[in-house]
C-alpha positions as CSV (number, residue, x, y, z in Angstrom):
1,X,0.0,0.0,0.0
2,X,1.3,3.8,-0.6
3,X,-1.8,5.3,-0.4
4,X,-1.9,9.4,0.0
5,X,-1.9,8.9,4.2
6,X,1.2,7.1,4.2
7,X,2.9,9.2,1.9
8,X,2.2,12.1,4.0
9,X,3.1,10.5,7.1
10,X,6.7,9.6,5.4
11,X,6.9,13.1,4.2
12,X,6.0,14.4,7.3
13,X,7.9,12.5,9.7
14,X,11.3,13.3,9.0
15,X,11.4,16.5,7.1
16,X,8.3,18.3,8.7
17,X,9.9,21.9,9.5
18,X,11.3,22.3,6.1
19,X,8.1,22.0,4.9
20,X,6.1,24.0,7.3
21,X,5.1,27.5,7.1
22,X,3.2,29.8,9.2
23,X,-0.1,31.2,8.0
24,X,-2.4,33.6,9.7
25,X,-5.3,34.1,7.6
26,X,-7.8,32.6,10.0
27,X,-9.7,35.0,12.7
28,X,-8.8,33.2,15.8
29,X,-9.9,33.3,19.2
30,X,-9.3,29.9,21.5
31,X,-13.0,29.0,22.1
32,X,-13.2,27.2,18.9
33,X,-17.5,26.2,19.4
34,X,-20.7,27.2,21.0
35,X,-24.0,25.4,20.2
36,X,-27.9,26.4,20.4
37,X,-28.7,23.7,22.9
38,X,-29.9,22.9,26.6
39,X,-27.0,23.2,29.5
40,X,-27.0,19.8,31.7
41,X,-26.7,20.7,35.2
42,X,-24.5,18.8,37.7
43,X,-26.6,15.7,40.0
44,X,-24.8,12.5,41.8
45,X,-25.9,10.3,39.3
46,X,-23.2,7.9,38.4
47,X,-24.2,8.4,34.8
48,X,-23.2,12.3,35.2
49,X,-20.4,11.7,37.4
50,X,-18.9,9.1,35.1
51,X,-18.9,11.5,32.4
52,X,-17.9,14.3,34.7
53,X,-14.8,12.3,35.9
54,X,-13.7,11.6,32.4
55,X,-13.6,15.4,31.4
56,X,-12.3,16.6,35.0
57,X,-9.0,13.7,34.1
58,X,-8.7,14.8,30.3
59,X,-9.7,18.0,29.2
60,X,-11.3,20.0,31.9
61,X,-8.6,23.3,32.3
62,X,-7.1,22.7,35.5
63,X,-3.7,25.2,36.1
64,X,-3.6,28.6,34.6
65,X,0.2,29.4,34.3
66,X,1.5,33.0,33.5
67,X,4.8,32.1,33.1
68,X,4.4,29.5,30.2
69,X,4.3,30.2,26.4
70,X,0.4,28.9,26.8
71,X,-1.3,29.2,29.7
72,X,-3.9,27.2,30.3
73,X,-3.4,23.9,30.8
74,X,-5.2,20.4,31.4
75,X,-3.9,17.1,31.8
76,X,-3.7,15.8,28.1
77,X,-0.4,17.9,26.0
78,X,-1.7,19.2,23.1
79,X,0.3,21.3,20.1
80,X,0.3,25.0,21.4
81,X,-2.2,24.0,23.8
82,X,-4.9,24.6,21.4
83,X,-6.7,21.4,22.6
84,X,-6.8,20.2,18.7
85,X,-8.3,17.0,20.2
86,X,-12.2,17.1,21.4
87,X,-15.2,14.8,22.4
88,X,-18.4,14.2,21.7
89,X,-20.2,11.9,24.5
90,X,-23.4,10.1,22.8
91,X,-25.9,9.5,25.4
92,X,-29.5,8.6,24.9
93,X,-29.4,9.0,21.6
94,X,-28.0,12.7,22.4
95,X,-24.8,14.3,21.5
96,X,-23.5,15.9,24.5
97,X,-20.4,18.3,24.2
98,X,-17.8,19.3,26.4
99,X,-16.8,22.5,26.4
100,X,-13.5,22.6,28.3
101,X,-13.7,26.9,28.5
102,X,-16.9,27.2,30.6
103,X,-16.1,23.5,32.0
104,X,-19.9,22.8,30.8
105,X,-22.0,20.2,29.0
106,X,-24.6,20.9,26.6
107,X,-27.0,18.8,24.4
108,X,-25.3,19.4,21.0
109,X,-28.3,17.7,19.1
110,X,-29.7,14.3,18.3
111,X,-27.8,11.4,17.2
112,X,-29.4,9.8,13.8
113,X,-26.1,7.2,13.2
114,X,-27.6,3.2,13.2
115,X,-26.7,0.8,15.6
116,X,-26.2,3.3,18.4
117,X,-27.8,1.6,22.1
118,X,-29.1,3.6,24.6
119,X,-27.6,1.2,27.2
120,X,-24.4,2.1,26.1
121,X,-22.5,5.7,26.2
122,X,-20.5,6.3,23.6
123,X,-17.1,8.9,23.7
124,X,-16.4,9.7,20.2
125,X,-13.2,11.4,19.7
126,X,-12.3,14.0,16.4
127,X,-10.0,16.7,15.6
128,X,-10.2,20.4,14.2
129,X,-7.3,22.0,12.7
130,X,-8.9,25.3,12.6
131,X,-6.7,26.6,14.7
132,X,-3.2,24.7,14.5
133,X,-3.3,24.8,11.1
134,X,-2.5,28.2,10.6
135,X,0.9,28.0,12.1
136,X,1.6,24.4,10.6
137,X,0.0,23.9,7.8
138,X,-0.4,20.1,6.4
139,X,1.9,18.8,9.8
140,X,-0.9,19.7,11.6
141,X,-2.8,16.6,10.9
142,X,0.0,14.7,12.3
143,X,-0.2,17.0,15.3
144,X,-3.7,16.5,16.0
145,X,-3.7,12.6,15.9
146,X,-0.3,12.4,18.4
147,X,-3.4,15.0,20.6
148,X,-5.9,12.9,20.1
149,X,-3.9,10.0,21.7
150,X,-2.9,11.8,25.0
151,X,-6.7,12.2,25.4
152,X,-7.5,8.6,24.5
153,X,-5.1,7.4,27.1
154,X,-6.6,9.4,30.1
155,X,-10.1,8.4,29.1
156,X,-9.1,4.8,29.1
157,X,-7.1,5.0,32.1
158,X,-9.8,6.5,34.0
159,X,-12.1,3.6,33.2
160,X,-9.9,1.0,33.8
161,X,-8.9,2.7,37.3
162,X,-12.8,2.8,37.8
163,X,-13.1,-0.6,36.3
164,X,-15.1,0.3,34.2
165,X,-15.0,-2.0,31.2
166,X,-14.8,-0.4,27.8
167,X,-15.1,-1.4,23.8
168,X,-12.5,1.1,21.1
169,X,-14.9,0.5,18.3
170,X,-14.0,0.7,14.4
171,X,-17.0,0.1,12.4
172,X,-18.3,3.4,12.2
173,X,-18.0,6.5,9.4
174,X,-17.4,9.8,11.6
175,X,-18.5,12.1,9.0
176,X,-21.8,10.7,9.8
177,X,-21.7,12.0,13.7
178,X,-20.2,15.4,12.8
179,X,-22.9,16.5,10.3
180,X,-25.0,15.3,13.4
181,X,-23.9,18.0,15.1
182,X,-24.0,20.5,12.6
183,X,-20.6,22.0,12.7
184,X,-18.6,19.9,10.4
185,X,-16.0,21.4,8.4
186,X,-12.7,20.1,6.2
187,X,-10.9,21.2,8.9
188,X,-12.2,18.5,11.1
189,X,-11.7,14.5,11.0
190,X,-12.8,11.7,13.6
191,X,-9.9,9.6,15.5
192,X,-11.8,7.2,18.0
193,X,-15.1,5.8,19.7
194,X,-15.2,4.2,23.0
195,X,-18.5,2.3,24.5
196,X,-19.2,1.7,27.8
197,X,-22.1,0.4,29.5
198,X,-24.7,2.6,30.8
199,X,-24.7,3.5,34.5
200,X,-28.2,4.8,36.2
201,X,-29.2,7.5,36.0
202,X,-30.4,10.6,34.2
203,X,-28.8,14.0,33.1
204,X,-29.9,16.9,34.4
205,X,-31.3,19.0,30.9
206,X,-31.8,22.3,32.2
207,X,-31.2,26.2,31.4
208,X,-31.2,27.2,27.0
209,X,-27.5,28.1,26.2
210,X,-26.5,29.9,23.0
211,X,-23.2,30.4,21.4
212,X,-22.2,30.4,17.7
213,X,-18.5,28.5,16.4
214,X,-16.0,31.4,15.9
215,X,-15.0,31.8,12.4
216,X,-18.0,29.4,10.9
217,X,-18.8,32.1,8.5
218,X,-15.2,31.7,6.8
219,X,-15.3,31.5,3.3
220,X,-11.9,29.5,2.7
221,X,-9.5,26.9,4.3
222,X,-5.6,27.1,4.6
223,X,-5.8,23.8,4.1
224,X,-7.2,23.8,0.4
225,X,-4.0,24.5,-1.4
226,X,-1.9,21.3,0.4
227,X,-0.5,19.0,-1.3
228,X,-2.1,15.7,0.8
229,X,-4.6,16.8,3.0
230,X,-7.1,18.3,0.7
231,X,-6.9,14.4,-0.6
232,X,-6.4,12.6,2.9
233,X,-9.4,14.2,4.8
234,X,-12.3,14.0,3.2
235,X,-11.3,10.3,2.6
236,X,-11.0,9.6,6.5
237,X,-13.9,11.3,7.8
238,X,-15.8,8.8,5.0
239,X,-14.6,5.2,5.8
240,X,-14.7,3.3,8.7
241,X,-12.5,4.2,11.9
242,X,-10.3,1.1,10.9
243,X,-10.1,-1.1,8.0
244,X,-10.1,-3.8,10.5
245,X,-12.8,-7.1,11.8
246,X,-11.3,-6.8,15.8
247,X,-12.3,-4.7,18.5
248,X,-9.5,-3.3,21.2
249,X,-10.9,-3.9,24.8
250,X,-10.2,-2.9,28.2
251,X,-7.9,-5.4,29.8
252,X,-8.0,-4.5,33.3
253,X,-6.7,-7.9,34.7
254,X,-3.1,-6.7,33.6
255,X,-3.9,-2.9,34.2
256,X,-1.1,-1.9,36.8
257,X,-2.5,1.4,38.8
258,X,-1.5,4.8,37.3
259,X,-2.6,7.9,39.4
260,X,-4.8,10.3,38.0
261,X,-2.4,12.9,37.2
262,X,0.1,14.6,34.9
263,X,2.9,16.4,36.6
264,X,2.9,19.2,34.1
265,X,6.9,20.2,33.5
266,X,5.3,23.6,30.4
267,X,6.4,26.8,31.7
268,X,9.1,28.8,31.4
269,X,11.2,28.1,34.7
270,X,10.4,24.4,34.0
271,X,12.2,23.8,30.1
272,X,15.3,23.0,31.9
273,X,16.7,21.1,35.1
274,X,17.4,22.9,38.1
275,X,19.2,19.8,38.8
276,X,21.3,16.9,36.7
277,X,21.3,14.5,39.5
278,X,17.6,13.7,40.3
279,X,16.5,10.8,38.4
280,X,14.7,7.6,38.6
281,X,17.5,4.5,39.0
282,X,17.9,1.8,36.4
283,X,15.7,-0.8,38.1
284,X,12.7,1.8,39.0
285,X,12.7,2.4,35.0
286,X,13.3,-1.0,33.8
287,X,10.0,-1.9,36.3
288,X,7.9,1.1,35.0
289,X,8.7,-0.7,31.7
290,X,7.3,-4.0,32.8
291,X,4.4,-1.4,33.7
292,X,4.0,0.3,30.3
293,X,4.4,-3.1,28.3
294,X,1.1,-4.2,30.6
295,X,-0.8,-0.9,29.6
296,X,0.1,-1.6,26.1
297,X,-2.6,-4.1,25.9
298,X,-5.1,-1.6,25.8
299,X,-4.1,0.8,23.1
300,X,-5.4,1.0,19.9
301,X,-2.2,-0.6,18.2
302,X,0.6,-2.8,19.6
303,X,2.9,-2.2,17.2
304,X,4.9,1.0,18.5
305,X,8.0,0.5,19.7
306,X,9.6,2.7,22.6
307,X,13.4,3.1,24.3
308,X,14.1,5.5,27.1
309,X,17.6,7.4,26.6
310,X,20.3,7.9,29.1
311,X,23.7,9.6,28.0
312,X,25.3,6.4,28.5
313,X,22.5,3.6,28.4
314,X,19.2,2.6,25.8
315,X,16.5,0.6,27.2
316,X,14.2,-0.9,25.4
317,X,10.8,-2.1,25.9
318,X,11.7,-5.6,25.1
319,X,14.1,-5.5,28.4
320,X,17.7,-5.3,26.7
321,X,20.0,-2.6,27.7
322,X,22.8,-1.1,25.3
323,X,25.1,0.7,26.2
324,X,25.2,3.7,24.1
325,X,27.0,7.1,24.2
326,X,24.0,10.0,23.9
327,X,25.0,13.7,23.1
328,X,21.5,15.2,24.4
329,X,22.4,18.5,22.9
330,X,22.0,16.9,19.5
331,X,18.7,15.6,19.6
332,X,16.6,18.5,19.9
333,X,16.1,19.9,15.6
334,X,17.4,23.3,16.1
335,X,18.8,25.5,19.3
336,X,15.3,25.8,20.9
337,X,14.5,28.7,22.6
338,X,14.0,27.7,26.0
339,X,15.4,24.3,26.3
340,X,18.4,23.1,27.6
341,X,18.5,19.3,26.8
342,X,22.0,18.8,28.1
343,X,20.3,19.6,31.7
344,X,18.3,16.2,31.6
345,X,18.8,12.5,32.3
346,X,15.9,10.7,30.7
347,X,14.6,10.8,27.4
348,X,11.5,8.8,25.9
349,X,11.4,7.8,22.6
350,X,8.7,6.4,19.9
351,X,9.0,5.2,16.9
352,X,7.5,2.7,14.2
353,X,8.2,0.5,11.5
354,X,6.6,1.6,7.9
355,X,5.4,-2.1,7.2
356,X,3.4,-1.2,10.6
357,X,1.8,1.8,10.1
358,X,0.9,0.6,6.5
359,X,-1.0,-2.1,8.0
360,X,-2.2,-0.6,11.1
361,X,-3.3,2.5,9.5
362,X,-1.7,6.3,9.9
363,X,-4.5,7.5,12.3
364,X,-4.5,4.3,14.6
365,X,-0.6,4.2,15.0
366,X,-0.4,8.3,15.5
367,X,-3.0,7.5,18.1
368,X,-1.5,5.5,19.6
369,X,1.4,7.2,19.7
370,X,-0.2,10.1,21.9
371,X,-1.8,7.2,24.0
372,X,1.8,5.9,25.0
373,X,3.1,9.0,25.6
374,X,0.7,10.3,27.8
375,X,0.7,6.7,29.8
376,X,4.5,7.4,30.2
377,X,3.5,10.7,31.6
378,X,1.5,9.1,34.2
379,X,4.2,6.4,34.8
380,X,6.9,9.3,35.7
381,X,3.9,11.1,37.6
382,X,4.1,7.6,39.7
383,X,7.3,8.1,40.2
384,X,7.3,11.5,41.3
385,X,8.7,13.2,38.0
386,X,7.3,15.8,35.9
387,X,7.2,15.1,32.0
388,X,7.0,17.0,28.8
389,X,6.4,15.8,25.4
390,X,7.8,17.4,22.5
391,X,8.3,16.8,19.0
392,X,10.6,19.3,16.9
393,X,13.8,16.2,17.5
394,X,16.4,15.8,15.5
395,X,15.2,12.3,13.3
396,X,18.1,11.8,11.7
397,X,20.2,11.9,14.9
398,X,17.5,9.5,16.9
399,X,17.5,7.5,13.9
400,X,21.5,7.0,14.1
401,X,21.7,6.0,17.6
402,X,19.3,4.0,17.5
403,X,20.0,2.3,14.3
404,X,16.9,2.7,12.1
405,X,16.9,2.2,8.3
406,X,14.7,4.5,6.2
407,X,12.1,1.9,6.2
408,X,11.6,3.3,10.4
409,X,10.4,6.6,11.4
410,X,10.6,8.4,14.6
411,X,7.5,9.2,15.7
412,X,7.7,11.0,19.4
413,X,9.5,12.0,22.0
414,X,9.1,13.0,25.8
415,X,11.2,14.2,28.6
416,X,11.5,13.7,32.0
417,X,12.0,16.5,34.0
418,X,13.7,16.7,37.3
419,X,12.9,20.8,38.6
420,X,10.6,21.8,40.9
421,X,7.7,23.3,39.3
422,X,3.8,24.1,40.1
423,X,2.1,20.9,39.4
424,X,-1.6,19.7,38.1
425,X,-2.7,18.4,41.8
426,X,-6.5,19.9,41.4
427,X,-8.8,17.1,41.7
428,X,-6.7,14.7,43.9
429,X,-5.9,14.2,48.1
């Protein structure tokens, strides 16, 4: 296969900042939506505090932090934190939306798509570059997906921490659930639906709320000169989730316990160590290993690979150690602004083999991409460590030492980070 989607994900994944280019055409203003619809009001029934508990440990806004480049900040990393990645929860045959500015749910209209239950809830995940796009053009599809996945991994952490038990479906179009809703646009493409069953209870429709999606009355896209994605979108938002008969299910047997949190390390003070000696020891990251290779049973592909980095040492997630000599100040693409990279100890690493991502599907390995990441997150959390994705790396450094042909790419990277710094602590004794 060498559809369009691969060839923009090979495009993309090595020589992404050579090929993208701000653009500022779009009016923009961070709340991206608003609706004509009914607010739901708070109750204690587990049906509204399951979906409450979701938002509260994905996208609810939880630290608003002067000193970072963006300042408001909730515990799934997204590009610019422009919160690319959203949800749609479809409940009773109602489209409920979260909208993570006013922390509020509203009816967003009725869902018409077959073969919805109402015994089930269903969390359907899409994307919207409107906003990322106009400072990254075409890599902002890639962007969104790796997005996308940090939120999929706190939603499916959450319910396996709840034991709740969940189904990542595949057989449905998401084109179909976003005219729904009546704000589709090219600029928007879906990346995942969860089920899970219904708890009791009902929502709380209450007081008439009216908002109208900034920039709607736009008469053109940045995105309708690109090379791929004019192509690759309008494809994906009309075929199924995943070319694929399985389902991916929660595995909670194997799930090893994760806190609910994300020790933020994004703001200024916090892009560099205050300290090179504070990290975890060989044996507490070859066992939060053992940990992730458990979690990687429920992500939506098992094919990504990962290595954490150590100027001296690689370990792998199969369990070998090399011994390998890392110059940290040549992984980052360029002499970033406010990092320091030769100030940490512990670098995460993703990457995938093209045979994989061919077969698996650009969207479901990006995904699960983010969903790794953000699990890692969590891990270091567990470990006391704050974290911090980040993805403008050198690829053909990474790909050296870690001896990749061209038939690999690089697809993320993450660091831990040892300084003290005002963490995400909101919602938990």
């Amino acid at each position: 296969m060498n559809s369009s989607d691969f060839k923009y994900y090979k495009r993309y994944s090595g020589d992404r900042y050579n090929l993208t280019q701000l653009t500022h055409g779009t009016s923009f203003l961070k709340k991206q939506y608003g609706f004509t619809g009914h607010k739901i009001e708070p109750n204690n029934t587990e049906v509204f505090k399951l979906i409450q508990g979701l938002m509260d440990h994905s996208l609810k806004i939880v630290r608003f932090d002067v000193l970072s480049r963006y300042q408001d900040h909730n515990h799934s990393p997204s590009t610019r934190n422009m919160h690319s990645a959203q949800v749609l929860f479809i409940i009773d045959k109602k489209y409920i939306f979260y909208d993570l500015y006013e922390d509020v749910f509203i009816v967003a209209g009725h869902c018409s798509v077959s073969g919805i239950s109402t015994d089930k809830i269903y969390i359907f995940g899409f994307s919207d570059l409107i906003n990322i796009s106009r400072y990254y053009g075409e890599f902002s599809f890639y962007l969104s997906i790796l997005d996308a996945g940090h939120v999929l991994g706190n939603l499916k952490n959450y319910l396996n921490s709840k034991v709740f038990k969940w189904t990542q479906m595949f057989k449905i179009m998401p084109v179909q659930i976003l005219k729904d809703v009546c704000f589709y646009s090219c600029e928007m493409f879906g990346t995942f639906l969860l089920s899970v069953v219904r708890p009791e209870g009902d929502l709380n429709i209450n007081s008439q709320v009216a908002h109208k999606r900034i920039a709607e009355d736009k008469s053109f896209s940045e995105l309708e000169a690109t090379e791929y994605l004019k192509l690759i979108l309008p494809n994906v938002n009309n075929k199924m989730l995943a070319n694929r008969k399985d389902k991916v299910q929660s595995n909670v047997s194997n799930f090893p316990y994760l806190p609910q949190k994300r020790n933020s390390a994004h703001n200024m003070v916090g892009n560099f160590n205050l300290t090179t000696e504070d990290t975890i020891s060989d044996l507490e990251l070859q066992n939060q290993i053992n940990n992730l290779n458990a979690f990687q049973k429920n992500i939506t592909s098992l094919k990504q690979r990962y290595c954490f980095l150590r100027k001296d040492k690689i370990f792998y997630d199969s369990g070998e150690v090399k011994n390998s000599n890392v110059n940290f100040k040549n992984i980052l693409y360029d002499d970033h602004e406010f990092f320091d990279l030769n100030t940490f100890n512990l670098i995460c690493v993703i990457y995938s083999n093209d045979i994989d991502v061919q077969t698996e599907g650009v969207i479901n390995s990006l995904l699960s991409c983010g969903e790794l990441m953000q699990v890692i997150g969590l891990a270091l959390s567990n470990s006391g460590k704050s974290f911090r994705p980040m993805k403008n790396y050198n690829d053909n450094y990474l790909k050296s030492i870690l001896k990749l042909n061209a038939n690999a790419e690089i697809n993320y990277i993450g660091v831990e980070c040892s300084n003290p710094v005002e963490q995400i602590s909101e919602f938990y004794d």
